[in-house]
Structures are given as structure tokens and as C-alpha cells.
C-alpha positions as CSV (number, residue, x, y, z in Angstrom):
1,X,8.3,1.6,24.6
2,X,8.6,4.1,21.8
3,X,8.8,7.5,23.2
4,X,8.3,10.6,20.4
5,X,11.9,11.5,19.6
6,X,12.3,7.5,17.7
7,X,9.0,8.8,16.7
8,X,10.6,11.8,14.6
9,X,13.0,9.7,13.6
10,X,11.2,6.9,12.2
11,X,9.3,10.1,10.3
12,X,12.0,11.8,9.0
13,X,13.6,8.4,7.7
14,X,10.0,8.0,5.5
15,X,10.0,11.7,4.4
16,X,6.9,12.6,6.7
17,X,6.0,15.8,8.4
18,X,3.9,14.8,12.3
19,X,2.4,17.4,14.0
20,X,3.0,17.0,17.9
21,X,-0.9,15.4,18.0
22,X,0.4,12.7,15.3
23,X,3.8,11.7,17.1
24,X,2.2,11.4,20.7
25,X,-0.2,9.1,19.0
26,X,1.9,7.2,16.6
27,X,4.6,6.6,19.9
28,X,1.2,5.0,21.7
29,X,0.5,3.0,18.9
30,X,3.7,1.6,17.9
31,X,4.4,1.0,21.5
32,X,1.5,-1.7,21.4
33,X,2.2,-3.2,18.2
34,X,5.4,-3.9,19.6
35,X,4.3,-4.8,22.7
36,X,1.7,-7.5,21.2
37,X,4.6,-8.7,19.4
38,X,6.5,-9.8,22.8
39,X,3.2,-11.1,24.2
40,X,3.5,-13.4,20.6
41,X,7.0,-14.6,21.7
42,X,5.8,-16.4,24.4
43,X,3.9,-18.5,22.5
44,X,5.1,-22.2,22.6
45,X,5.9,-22.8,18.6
46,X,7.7,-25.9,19.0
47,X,6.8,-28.5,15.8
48,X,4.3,-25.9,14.1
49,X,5.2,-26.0,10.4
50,X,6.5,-22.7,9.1
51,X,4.3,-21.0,6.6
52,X,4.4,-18.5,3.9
53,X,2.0,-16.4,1.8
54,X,4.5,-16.8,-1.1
55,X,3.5,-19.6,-3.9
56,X,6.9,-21.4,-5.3
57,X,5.1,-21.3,-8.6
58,X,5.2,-18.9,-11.5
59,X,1.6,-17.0,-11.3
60,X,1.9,-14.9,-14.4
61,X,-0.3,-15.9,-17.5
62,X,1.3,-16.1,-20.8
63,X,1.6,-12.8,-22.7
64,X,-0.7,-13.0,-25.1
65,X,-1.1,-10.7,-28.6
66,X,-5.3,-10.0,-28.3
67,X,-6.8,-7.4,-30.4
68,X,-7.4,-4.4,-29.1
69,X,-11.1,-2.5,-28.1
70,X,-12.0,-0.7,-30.8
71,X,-11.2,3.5,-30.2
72,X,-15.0,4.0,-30.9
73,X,-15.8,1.8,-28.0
74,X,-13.7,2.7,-25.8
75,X,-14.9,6.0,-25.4
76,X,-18.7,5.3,-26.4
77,X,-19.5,5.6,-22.6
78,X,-17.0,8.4,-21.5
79,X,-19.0,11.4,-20.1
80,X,-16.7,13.6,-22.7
81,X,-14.8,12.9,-25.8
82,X,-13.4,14.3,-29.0
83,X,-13.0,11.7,-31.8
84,X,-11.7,8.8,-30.5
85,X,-10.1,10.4,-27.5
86,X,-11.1,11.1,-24.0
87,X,-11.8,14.8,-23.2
88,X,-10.9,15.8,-19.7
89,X,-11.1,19.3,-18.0
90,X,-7.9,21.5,-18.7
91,X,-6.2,21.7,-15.4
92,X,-3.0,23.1,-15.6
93,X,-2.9,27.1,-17.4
């Protein structure tokens, strides 16, 4: 069981800022993530194959030299541009 104060502790280790609403909740829910996780250790895994999401092979493509779009086309469908540039509102004075 995770009571609030690991709560505030698993927060202030990621930088984040609960309000009391947040930890009672988060301590609920952790509590039965972890308590799923026990149920799962009683599972029986004898002589099921390990598995793994990871590929042993390189995924990457080859790095390519393509031509480039064209400025002009890259901006023909922007709502707003100048030139060959994107315009965007000014945001910052």
C-alpha cells in the first residue's frame, strides 16, 4: 500500500507540484497497480519463452542526400507567409 507521504516523495523526485486531491488519488492508484502486479506473481510461468518488444536488428534506413521541397512550396498552403518564410503572430514584446 502506498500511503501519501511516498506519494510526495515519488513527486518531489519528478519535479511535480500535487495538490492534496492529486496525492489521495495517485496513493489509490499506485496502490492497485502494484497490487495487480502481486496478483501477476502468482501466475505459474514455468517453460513460457521470455519475450521482448526490442528487435535485435538495426531499424534505421540509410541516410539518404534527397533534394529538398522547394521554399515556394513549402509555404504555398501556410495560412500566412512572407517570401519564402512562414509568418507567425509576434508573441513575445
Amino acid at each position: 500500500m502506498i500511503d501519501r507521504a511516498e506519494v510526495r516523495r515519488i513527486a518531489a523526485l519528478a519535479h511535480l507540484a500535487l495538490s492534496e486531491e492529486e496525492e489521495a488519488r495517485l496513493a489509490g492508484e499506485l496502490s492497485q497497480i502494484l497490487s495487480y502486479v502481486e496478483k501477476l506473481k502468482e501466475l505459474d510461468t514455468e517453460g513460457v519463452e521470455p519475450t521482448s518488444a526490442v528487435s535485435a536488428r538495426a531499424v534505421f534506413r540509410e541516410d539518404v542526400v534527397q533534394p529538398s521541397l522547394p521554399a515556394e512550396r513549402a509555404v504555398a498552403n501556410a495560412p500566412a507567409s512572407v517570401g519564402t518564410a512562414f509568418s507567425v503572430p509576434k508573441i513575445l514584446e
